[in-house]
TORLOKOL-693942 format. One record per residue: x negated, y negated, z negated of N, C-alpha, C in turn. Coordinates in Angstrom, 2 decimals. Each point is the difference from the previous one (the first is absolute). Example, Ala and Ser with C-alpha at 12.3 -4.5 7.8 and 13.67 -1.06 7.14 Angstrom:
TORLOKOL-693942
npx, npy, npz, capx, capy, capz, cpx, cpy, cpz
-13.19, 5.69, -7.80, 0.89, -1.19, 0.00, -0.90, -1.20, 0.00
0.35, -1.05, 0.72, -0.82, -1.19, -0.06, 0.77, -1.09, -0.73
***
This chain:
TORLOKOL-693942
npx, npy, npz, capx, capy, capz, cpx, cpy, cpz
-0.01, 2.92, -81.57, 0.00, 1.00, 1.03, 0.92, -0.44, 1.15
-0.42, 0.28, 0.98, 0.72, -0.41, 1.34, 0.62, 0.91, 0.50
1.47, -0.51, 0.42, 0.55, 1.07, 0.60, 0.67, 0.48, 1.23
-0.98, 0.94, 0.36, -0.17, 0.55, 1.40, 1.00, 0.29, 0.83
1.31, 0.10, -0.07, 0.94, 0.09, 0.39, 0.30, -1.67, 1.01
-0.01, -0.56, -0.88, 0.54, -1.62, 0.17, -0.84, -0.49, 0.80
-1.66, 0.54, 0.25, -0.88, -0.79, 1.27, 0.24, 1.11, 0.95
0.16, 1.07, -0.29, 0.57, 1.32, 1.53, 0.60, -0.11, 0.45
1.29, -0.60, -0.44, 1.58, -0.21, 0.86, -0.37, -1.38, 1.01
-0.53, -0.95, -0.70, -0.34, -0.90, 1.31, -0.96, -0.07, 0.90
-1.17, 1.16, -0.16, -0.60, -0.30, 0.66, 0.11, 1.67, 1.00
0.37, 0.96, -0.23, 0.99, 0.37, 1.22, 1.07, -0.48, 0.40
0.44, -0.78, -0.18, 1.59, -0.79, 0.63, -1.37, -0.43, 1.44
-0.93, -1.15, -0.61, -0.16, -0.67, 1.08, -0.93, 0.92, 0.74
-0.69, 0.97, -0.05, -0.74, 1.35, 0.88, 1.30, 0.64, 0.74
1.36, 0.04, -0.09, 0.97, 0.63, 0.32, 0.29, -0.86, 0.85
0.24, -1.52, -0.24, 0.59, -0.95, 1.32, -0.99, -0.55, 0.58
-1.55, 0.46, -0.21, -1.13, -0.21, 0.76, 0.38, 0.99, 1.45
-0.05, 1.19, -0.44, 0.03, 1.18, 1.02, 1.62, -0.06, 0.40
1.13, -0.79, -0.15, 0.50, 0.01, 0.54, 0.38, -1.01, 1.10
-0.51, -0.84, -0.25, -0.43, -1.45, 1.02, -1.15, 0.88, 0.56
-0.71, 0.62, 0.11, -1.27, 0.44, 0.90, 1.33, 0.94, 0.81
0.64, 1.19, -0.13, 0.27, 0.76, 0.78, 1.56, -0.79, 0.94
0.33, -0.94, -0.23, 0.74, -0.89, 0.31, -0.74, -0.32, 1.37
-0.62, -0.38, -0.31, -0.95, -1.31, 1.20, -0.75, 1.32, 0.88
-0.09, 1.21, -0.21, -0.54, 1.24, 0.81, 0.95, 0.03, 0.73
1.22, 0.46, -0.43, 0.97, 0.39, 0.70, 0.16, -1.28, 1.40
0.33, -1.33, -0.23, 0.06, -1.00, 0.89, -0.94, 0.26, 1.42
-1.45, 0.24, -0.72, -1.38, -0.20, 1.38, 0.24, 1.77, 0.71
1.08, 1.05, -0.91, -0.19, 1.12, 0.95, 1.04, -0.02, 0.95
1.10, -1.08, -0.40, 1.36, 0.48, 1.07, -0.60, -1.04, 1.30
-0.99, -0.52, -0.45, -0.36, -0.95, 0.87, -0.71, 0.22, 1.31
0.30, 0.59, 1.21, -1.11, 0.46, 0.83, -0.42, -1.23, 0.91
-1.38, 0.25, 0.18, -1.22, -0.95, 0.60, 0.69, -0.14, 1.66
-0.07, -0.95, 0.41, 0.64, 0.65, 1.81, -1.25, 0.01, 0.61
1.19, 1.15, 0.76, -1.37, 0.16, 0.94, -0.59, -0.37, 1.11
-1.26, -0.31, 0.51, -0.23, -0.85, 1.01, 0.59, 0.22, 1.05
0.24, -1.31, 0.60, 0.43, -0.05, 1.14, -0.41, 0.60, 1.51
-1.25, 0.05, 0.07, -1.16, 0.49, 0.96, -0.51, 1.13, -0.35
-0.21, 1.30, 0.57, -0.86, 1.31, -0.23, 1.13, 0.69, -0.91
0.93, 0.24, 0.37, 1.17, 0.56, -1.10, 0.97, 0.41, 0.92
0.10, 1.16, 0.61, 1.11, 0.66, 0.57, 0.79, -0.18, -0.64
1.52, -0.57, 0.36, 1.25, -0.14, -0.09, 0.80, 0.69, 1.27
0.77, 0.47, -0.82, 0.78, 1.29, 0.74, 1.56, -0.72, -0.16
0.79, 0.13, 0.85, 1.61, -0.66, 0.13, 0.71, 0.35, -0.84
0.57, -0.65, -0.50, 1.41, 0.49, -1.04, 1.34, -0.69, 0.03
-0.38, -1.02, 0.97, 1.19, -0.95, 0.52, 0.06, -0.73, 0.99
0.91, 0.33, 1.28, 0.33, -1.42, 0.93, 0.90, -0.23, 0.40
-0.19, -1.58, -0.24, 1.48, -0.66, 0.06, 1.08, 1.03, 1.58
1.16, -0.37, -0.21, 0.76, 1.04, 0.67, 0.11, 1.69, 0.72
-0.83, 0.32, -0.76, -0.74, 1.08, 0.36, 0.90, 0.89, -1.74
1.27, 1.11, 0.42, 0.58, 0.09, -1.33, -1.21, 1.28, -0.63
-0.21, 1.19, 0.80, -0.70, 0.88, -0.32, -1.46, -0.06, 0.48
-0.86, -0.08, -0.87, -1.29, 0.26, 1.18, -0.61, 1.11, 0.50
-0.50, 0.19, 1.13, 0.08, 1.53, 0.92, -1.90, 0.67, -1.17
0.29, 1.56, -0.07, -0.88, 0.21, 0.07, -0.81, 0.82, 0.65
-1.68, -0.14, 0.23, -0.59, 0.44, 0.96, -0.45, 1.28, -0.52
-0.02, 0.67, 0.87, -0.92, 1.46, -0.10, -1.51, -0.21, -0.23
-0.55, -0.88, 0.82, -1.30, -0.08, -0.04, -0.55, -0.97, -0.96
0.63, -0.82, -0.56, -0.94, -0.99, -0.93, 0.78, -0.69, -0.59
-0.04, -0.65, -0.98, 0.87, -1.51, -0.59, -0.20, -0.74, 1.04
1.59, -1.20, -0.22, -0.80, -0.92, 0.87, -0.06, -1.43, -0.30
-1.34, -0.75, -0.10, -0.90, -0.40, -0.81, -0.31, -1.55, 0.89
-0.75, -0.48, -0.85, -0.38, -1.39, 0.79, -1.54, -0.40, -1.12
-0.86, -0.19, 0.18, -1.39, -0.24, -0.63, -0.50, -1.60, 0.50
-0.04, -0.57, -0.61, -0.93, -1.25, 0.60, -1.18, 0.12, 0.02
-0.95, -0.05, 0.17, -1.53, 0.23, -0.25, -0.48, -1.53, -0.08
-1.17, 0.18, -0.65, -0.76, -1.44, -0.26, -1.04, -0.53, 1.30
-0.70, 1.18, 0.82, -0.49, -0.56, 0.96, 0.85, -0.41, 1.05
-0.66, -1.90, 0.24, 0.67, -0.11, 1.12, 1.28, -0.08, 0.07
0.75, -0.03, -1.11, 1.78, -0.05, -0.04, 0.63, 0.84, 0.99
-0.22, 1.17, 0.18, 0.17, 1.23, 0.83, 1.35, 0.66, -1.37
0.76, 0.50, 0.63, 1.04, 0.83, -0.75, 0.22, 1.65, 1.45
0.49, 0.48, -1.12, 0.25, 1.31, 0.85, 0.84, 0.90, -0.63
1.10, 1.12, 0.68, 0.74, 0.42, -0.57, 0.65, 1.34, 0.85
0.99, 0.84, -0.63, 0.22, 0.87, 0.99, 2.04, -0.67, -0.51
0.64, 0.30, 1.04, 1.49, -0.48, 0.20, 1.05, 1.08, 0.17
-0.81, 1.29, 0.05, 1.20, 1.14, -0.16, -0.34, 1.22, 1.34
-0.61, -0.54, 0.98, -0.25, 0.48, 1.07, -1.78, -0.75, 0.28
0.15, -0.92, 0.18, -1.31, -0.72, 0.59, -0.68, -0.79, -1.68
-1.25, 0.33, 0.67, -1.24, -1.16, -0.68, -0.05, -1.16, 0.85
-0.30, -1.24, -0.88, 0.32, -0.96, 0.07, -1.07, -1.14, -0.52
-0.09, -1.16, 1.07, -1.51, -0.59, -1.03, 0.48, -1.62, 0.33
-0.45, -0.96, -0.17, 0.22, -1.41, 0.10, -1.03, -0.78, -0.90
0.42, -1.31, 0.05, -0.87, -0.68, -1.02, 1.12, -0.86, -1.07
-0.47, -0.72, -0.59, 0.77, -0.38, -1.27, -0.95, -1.39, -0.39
0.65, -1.31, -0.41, -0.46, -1.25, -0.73, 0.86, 0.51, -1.32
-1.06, -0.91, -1.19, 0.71, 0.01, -1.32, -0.53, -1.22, -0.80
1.09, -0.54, -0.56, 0.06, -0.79, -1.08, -0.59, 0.07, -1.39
-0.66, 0.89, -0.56, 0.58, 0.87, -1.39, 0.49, -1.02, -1.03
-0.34, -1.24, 0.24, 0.11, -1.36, -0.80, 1.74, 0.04, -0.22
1.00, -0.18, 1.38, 0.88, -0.32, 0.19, 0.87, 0.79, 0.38
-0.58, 1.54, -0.20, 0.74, 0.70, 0.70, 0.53, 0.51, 0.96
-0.71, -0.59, 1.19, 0.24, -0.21, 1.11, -0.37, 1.12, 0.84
0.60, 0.71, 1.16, -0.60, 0.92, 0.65, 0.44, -0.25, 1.82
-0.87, 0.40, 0.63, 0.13, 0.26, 1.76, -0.38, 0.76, 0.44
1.20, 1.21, 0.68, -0.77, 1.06, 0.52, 0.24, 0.26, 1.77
-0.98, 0.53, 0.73, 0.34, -0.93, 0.97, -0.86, 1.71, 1.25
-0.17, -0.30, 1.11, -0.62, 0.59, 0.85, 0.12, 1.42, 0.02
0.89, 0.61, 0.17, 0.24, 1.45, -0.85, -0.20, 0.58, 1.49
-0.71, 1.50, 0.23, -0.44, 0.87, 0.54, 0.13, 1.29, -0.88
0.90, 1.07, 1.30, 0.21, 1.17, -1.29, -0.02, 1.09, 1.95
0.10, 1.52, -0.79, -0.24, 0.70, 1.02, 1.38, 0.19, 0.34
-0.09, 0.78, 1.21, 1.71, 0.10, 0.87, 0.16, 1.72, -0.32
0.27, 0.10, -0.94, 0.47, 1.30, 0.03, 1.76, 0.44, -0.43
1.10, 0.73, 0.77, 0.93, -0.69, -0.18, 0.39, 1.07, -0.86
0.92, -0.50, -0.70, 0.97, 1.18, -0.99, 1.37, -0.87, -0.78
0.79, 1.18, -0.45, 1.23, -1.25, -0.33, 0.43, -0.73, -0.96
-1.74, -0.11, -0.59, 0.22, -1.38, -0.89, -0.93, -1.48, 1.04
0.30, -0.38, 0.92, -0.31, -0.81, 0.47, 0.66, -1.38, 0.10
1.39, -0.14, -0.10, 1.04, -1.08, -0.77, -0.84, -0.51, -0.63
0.11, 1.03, -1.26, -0.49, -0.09, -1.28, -1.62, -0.65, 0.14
-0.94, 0.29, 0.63, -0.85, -0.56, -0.37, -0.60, -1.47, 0.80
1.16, -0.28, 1.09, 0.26, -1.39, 0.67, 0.69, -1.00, -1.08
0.65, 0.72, -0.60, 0.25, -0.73, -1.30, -0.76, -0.12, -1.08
-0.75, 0.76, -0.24, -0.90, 0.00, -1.01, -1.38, -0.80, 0.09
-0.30, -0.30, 1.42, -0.92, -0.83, 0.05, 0.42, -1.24, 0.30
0.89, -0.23, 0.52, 0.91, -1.28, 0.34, 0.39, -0.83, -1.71
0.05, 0.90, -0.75, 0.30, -0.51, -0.99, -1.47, -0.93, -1.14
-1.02, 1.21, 0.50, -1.38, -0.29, -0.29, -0.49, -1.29, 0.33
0.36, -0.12, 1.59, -0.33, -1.28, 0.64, 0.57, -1.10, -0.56
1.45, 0.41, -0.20, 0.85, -1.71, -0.76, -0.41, -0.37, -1.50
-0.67, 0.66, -0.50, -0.51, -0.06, -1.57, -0.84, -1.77, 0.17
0.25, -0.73, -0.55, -0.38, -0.96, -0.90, -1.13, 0.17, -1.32
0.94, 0.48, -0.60, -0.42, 0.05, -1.59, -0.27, 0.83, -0.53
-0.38, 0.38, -1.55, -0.05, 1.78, 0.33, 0.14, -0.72, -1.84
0.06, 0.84, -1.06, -0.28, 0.08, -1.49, -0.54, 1.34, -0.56
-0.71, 0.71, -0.97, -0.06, 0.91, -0.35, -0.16, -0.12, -1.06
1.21, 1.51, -0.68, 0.42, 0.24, -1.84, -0.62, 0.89, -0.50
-1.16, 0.07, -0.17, -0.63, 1.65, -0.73, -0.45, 0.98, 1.59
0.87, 0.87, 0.22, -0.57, 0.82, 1.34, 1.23, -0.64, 0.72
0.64, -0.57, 0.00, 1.05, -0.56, 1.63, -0.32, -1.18, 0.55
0.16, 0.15, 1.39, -0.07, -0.82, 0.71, 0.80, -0.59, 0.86
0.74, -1.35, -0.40, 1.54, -0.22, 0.58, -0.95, -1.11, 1.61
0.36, -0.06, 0.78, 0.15, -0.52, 1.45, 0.91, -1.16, -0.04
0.34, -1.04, 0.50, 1.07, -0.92, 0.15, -0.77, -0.84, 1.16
1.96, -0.31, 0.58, -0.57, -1.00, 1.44, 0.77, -1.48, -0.96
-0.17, -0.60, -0.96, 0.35, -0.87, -0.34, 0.64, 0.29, -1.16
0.93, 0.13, -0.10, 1.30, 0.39, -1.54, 0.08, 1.31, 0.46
0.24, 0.44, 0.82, 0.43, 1.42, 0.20, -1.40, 1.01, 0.01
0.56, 1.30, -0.45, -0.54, 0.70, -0.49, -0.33, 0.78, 1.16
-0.90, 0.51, 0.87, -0.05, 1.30, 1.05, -0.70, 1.03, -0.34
-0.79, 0.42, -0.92, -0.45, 1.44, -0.15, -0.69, -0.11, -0.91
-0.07, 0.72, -1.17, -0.72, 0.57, -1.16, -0.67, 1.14, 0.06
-0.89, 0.01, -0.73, -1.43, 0.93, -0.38, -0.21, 0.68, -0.85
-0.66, 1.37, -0.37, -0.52, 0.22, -1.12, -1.43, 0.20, 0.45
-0.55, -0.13, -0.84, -1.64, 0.14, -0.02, -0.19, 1.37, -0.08
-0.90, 0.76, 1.31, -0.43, 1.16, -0.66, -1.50, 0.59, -0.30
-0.49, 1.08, -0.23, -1.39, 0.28, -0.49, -0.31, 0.34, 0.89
-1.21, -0.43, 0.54, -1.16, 0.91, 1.94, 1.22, -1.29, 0.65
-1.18, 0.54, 0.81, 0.41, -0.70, 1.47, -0.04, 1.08, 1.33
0.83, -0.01, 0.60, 0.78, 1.08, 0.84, -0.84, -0.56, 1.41
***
């Protein structure tokens, strides 16, 4: 007679460190978020370089979108909408944003958004971690992103 005890204990041991190597390797792919594209993905400000507080607007976030046609980008800066075009690398990382046209409407975040596109323009490089989007004119860092849902 065989006894059932002695083939049960090992063969839940290894059903026990089956499912625990499975929920192991779950956990890894969920902390893991996909990033998000670079193009067609409103990103809204959350950082620029020397800039300690960032102002906020009554009327909208304020946002920067690249779009895929045509390397056209567009954005609103706190007061004014804002449009230009943009070259990209995606290989190397590389970014150029360039020709910027925005409306003249004045209010007293206007500093603020001579800086905010000035900073746009010096961007180089860009990286993205899950939903952020960091900006750099070389080593230095000028403005970060979060990704948001719709497009404004």
């Amino acid at each position: 007679m065989i006894n059932k005890s002695k083939i049960a204990i090992p063969f839940l041991f290894w059903i026990l460190l089956l499912l625990t190597a499975s929920c192991a390797g779950s956990k890894k792919k969920q902390s893991k978020i996909a990033p998000q594209p670079f193009m067609e993905t409103m990103w809204k400000i959350t950082y620029l370089e020397g800039v300690e507080t960032l102002p906020s607007s009554a009327k909208k976030d304020i946002f920067v979108l690249f779009q895929d046609d045509a390397k056209s980008l567009r954005g609103f800066a706190g007061c004014n909408n804002f449009s230009g075009m943009y070259q990209i690398d995606q290989t190397a990382k590389k970014l150029s944003i360039s020709g910027f046209m925005a409306t003249k409407m004045s209010c007293p975040l206007l500093k603020f958004e001579y800086d905010y596109l000035g900073k746009l323009e010096k961007a180089t490089r860009y990286e993205i971690e899950g939903k952020k989007l960091s900006l750099y004119q070389d080593a230095l860092l000028l403005a970060t992103f979060e990704a948001q849902a719709g497009v404004q």
